[in-house]
C-alpha positions as CSV (number, residue, x, y, z in Angstrom):
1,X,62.0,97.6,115.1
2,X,63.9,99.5,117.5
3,X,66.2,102.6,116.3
4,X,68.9,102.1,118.2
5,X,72.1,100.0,119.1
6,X,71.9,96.3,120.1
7,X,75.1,96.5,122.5
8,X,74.6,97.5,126.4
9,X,76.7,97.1,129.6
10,X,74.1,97.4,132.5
11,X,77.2,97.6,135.0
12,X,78.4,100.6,133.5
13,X,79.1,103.4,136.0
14,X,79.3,106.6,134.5
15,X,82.3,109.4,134.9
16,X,81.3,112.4,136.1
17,X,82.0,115.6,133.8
18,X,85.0,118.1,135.1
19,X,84.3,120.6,136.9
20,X,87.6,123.1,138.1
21,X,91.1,122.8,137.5
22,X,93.4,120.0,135.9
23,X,97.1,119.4,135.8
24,X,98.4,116.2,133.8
25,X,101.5,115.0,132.0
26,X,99.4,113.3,129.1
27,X,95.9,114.4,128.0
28,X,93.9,112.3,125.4
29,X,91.0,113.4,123.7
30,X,88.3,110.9,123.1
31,X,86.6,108.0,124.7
32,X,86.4,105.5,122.0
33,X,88.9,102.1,122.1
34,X,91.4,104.1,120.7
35,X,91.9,106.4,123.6
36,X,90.6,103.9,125.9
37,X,93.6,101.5,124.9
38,X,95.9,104.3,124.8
39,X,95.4,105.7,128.3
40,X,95.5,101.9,129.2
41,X,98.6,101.5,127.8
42,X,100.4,104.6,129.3
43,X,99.0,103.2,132.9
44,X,100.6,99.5,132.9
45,X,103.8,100.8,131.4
46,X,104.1,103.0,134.8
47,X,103.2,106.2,133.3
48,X,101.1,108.6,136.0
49,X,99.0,111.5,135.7
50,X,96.8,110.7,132.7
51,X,93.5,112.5,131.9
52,X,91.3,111.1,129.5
53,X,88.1,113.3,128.6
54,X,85.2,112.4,126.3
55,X,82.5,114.8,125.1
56,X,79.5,112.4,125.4
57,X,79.7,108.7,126.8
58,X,82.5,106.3,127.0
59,X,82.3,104.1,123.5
60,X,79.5,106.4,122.3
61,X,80.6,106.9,119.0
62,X,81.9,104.5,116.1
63,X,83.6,101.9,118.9
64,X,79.9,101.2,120.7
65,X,78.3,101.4,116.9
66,X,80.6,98.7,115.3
67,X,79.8,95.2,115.0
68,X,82.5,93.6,117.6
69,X,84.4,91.9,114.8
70,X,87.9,91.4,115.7
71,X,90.3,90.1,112.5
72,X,93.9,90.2,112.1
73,X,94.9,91.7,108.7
74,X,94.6,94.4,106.1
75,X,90.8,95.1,106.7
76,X,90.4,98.2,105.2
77,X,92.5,97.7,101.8
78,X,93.6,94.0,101.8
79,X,97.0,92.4,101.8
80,X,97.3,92.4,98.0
81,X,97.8,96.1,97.6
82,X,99.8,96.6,100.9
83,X,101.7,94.1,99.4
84,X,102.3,95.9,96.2
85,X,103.1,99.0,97.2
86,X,105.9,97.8,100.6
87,X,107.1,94.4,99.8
88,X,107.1,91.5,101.6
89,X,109.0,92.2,104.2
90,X,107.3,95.4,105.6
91,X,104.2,93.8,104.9
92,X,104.6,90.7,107.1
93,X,106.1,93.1,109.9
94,X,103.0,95.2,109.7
95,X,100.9,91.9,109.8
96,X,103.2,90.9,112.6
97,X,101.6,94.0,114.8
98,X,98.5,93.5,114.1
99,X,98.4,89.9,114.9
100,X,100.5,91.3,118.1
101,X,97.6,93.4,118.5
102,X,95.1,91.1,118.3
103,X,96.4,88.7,120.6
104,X,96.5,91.6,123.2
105,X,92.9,92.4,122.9
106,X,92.8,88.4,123.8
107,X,94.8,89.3,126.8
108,X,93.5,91.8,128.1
109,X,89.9,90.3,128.1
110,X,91.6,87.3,130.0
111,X,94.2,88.6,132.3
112,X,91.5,91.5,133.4
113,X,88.4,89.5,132.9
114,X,86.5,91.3,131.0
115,X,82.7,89.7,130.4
116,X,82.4,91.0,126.8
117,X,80.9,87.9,125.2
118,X,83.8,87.1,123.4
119,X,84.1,84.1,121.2
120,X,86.9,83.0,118.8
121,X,86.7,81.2,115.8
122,X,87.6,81.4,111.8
123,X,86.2,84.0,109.8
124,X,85.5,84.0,105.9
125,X,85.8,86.3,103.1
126,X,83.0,85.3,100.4
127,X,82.1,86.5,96.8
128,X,80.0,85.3,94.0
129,X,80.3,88.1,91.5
130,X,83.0,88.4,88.6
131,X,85.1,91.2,90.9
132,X,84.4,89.3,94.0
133,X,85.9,86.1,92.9
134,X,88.9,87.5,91.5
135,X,89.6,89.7,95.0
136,X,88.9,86.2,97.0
137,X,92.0,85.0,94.8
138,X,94.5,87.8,95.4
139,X,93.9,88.1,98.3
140,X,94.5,84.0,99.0
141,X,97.5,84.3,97.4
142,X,98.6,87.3,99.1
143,X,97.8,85.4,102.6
144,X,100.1,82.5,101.3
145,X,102.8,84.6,100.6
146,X,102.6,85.5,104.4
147,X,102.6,81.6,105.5
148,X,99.3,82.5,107.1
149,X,97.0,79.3,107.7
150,X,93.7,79.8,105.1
151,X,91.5,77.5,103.2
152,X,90.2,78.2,99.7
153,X,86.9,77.2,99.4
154,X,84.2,76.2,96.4
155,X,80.6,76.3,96.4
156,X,79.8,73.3,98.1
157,X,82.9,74.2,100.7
158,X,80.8,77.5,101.8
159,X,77.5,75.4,101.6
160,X,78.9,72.7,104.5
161,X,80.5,75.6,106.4
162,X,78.1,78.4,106.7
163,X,74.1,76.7,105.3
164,X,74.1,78.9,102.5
165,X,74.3,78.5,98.4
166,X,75.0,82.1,97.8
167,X,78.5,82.3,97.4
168,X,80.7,80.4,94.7
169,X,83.9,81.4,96.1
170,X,86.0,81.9,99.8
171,X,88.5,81.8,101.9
172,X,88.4,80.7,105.4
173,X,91.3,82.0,107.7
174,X,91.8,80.4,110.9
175,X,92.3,81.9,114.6
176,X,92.2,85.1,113.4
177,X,88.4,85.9,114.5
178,X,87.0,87.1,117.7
179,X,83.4,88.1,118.1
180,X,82.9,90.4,121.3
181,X,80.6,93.2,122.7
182,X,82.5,96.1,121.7
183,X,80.6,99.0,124.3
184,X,81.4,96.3,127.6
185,X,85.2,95.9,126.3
186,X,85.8,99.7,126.2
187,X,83.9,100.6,128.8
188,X,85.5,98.0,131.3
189,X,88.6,98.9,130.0
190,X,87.7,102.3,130.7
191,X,86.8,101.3,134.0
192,X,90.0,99.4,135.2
193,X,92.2,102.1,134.3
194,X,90.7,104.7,136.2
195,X,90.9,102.1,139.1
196,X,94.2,102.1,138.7
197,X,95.0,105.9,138.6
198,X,94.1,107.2,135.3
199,X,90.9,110.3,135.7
200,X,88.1,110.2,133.2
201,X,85.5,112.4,132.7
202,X,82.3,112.1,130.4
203,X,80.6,115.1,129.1
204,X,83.5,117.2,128.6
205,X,83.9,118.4,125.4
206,X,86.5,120.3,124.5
207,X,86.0,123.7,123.9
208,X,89.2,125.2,123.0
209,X,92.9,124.7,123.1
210,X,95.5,127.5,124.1
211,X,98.5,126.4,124.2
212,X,99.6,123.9,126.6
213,X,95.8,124.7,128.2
214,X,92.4,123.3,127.2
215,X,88.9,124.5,128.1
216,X,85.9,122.3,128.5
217,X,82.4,123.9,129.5
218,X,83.3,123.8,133.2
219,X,87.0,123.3,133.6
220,X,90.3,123.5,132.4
221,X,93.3,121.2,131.9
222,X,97.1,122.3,131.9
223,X,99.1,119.3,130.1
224,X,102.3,118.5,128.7
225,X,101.4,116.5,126.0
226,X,97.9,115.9,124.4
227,X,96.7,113.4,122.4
228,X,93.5,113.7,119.6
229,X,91.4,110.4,119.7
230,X,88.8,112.0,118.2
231,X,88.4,110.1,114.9
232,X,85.5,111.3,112.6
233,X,85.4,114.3,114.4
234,X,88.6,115.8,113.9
235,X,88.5,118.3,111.4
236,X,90.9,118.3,108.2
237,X,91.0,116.8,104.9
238,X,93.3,113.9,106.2
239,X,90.5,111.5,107.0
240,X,87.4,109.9,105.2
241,X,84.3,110.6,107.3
242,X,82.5,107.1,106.5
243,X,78.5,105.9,107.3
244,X,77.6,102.1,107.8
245,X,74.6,100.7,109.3
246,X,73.9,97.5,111.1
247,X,70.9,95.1,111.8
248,X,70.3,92.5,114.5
249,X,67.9,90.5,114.0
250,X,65.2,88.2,116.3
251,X,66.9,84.8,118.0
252,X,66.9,81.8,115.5
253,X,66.3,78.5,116.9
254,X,68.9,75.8,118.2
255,X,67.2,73.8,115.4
256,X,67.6,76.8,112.9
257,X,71.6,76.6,113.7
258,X,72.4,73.2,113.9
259,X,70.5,72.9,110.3
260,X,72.7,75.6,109.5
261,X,76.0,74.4,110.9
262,X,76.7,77.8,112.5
263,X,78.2,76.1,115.3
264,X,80.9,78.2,115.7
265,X,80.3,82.1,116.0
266,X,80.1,83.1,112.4
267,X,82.2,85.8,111.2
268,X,82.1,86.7,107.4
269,X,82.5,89.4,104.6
270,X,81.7,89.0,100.9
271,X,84.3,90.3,98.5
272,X,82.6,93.2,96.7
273,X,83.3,95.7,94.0
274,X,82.1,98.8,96.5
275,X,80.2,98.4,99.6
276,X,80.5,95.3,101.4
277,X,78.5,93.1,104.1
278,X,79.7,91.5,107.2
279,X,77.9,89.0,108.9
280,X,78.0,87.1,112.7
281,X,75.9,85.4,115.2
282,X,75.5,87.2,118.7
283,X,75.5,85.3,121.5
284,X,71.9,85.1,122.1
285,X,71.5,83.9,118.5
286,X,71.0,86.2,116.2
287,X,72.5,87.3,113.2
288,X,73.9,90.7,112.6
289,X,74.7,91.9,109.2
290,X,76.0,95.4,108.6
291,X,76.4,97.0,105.2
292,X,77.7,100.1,104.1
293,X,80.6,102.5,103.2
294,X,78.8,105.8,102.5
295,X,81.6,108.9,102.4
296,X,79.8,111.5,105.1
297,X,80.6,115.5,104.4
298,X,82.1,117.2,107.7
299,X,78.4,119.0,107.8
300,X,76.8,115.4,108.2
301,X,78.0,113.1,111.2
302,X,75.1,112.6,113.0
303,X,74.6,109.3,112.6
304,X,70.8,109.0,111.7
305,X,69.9,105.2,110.8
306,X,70.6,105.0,106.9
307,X,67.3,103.8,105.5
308,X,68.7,102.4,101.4
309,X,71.4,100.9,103.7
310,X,68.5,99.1,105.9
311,X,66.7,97.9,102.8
312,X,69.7,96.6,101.0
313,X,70.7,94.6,104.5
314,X,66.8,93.2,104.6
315,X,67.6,92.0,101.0
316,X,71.1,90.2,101.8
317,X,69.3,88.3,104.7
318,X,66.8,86.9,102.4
319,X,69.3,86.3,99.8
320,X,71.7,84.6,101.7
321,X,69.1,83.0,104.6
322,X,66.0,82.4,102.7
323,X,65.1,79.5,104.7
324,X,65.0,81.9,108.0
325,X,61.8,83.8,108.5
326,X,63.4,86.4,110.3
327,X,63.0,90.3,110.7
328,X,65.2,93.0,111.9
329,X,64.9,94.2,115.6
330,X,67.2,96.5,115.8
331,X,69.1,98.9,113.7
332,X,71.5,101.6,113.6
333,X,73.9,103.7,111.8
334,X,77.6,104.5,112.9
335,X,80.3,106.7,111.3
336,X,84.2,105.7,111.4
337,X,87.3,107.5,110.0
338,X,89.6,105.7,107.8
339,X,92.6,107.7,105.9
340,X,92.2,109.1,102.9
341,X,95.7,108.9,101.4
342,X,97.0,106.0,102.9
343,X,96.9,102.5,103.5
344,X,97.8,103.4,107.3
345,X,95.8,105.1,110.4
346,X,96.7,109.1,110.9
347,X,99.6,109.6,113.0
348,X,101.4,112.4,113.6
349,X,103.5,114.2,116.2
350,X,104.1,117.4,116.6
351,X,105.6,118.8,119.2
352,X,103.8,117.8,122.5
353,X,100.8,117.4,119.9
354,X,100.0,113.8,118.6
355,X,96.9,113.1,116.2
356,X,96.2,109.3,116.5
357,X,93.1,108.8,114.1
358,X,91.5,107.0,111.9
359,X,92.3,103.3,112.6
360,X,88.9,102.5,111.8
361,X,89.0,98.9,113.6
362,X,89.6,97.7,117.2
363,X,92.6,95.7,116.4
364,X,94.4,98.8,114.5
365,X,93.2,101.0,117.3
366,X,94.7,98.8,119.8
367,X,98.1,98.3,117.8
368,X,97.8,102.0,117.0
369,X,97.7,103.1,120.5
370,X,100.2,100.5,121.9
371,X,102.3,102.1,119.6
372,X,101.8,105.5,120.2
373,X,102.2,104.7,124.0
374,X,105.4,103.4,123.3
375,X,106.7,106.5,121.4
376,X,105.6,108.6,124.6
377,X,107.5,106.3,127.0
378,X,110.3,107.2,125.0
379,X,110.5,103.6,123.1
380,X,112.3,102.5,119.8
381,X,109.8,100.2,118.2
382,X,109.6,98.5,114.7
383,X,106.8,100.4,113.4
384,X,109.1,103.2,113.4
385,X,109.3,102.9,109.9
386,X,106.0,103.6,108.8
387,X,105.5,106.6,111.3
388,X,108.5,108.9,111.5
């Protein structure tokens, strides 16, 4: 088993590190989708002079980690308590963006042509336990309230969809799934906006700020307005630092799928008390399951491969698949930043000083940066009302 992530982009050309002196209107910190899409964003709505500097690699950290599982809606609460607490209103307008969103990440692959190995399809949300079943049915009836198009589903449902007798209850929501490799996207995205004017550099970490001045090991930037895109590693009490782990296992056979009726790429989650799995097909055919919502102290975000997390995945795989023979071949831990008091990604401006964190998955840190790229360009938008 190889320790270490499935995902690669053998055309990648990397940035060089700075090196001297930098003058910009907009500086963002942090090469991960979120300030990848952000600096994008500034660029095609005519914005110039934007620097975008990374400490490590383009996508190095939680975006090249993740799993590449693109779904339109509350993924990191639910729609039955964002419901609660705004109403229906504000809750369809905040489902509104993020469907906008997702439908731009379509875009962008299309319009730019982007060869990320992106495939649309449904995606279900599974359970079998007690607190699993009665989540599946909030939040179905939460989607309904919305008008979204979902299908509740039995037993025997999730058996004829997905080959397996594990689950006794789902819900299947349609064209809200994309399956894609998340390291190409950013990185290509990455790679057209500099293209097009914007500078990057890799390797340069910032060292300090002073000021409307930052200094990185062998340079220094003078801005007028910087953004942090730094996610897990911002410091503060603001964000949950958060560990999950992924495996990817060996190719199954075109005989294995078709028995299977995984003929569409598989997206799924079962409905669970605490940690949760999520599950899709590569397009080589494998099957990738990741597992895992660990809290991570500030002291601890290296992301060493979680070894509990690894056995409990090898356990779902025979649970749900025990007609597969198949082993792990690769596997890896990633940390993300999700919020830790509220439903919403960190945003805050102050000043010439904008935090834009924790959005924890590519479609909220695409609709999070289009946003925040609208603020700067000096636009009223509807989201105003949950980020003043």
């Amino acid at each position: 088993m190889k320790q270490k992530v499935f995902w690669h982009n053998p055309k990648n050309k990397n940035f060089l590190a700075l090196k001297g002196k930098e003058n910009c209107k907009f500086l963002i910190i942090g090469g991960g989708v979120t300030g990848v899409s952000l600096a994008y964003f500034l660029n095609i709505q005519g914005e110039k002079n934007i620097i975008l500097i990374e400490k490590s690699k383009i996508a190095g950290g939680a975006t090249g980690c993740s799993a590449g599982m693109l779904m339109a809606g509350m993924e990191n609460v639910g729609i039955s308590p964002f419901l609660k607490k705004f109403g229906k209103k504000k809750t369809n307008l905040y489902f509104q963006k993020q469907s906008e969103a997702y439908e731009e990440i379509k875009k962008i692959i299309r319009t730019e042509k982007i060869a990320c190995e992106a495939r649309e399809g449904p995606y279900f949300v599974l359970g079998s336990k007690q607190w699993g079943v009665k989540q599946i049915l909030q939040e179905y009836r939460a989607r309904k309230k919305l008008d979204q198009n979902v299908d509740l589903l039995n037993k025997n449902d999730i058996e004829r969809e997905l080959g397996t007798k594990t689950f006794s209850l789902g819900e299947k929501v349609h064209n809200f799934a994309v399956s894609f490799n998340p390291l190409k996207y950013t990185q290509e995205l990455a790679r057209i906006s500099s293209n097009r004017g914007v500078k990057i550099y890799e390797h340069t970490p910032l060292l300090r700020q002073n000021r409307n001045i930052v200094i990185t090991p062998q340079g220094i930037i003078q801005f007028e307005t910087i953004v942090y895109a730094t996610d897990s590693f911002f410091s503060g009490n603001d964000l949950n630092r958060i560990k999950t782990t992924i495996g990817v296992t060996n190719p199954i056979s075109v005989n294995q799928i078709r028995a299977l009726k995984l003929t569409t790429p598989m997206l799924f989650e079962d409905s669970e008390k605490r940690d949760y799995h999520y599950v899709k097909m590569t397009t080589d055919n494998r099957i990738l399951v990741g597992y895992g919502g660990m809290k991570m102290a500030n002291s601890e975000l290296t992301p060493i491969l979680h070894k509990p997390h690894l056995r409990n995945i090898k356990r779902f795989i025979i649970h749900v698949f025990p007609q597969l023979k198949l082993k792990i071949e690769y596997a890896w831990s990633g940390i993300f930043a999700s919020p830790a008091k509220s439903f919403m990604p960190l945003i805050k401006f102050k000043g010439n000083k904008i935090l834009l964190l924790g959005s924890g998955t590519q479609v909220f840190s695409t609709m999070m940066a289009k946003y925040v790229a609208g603020r700067l360009s000096k636009k009223k938008q509807s989201l105003d009302i949950f980020f003043r």
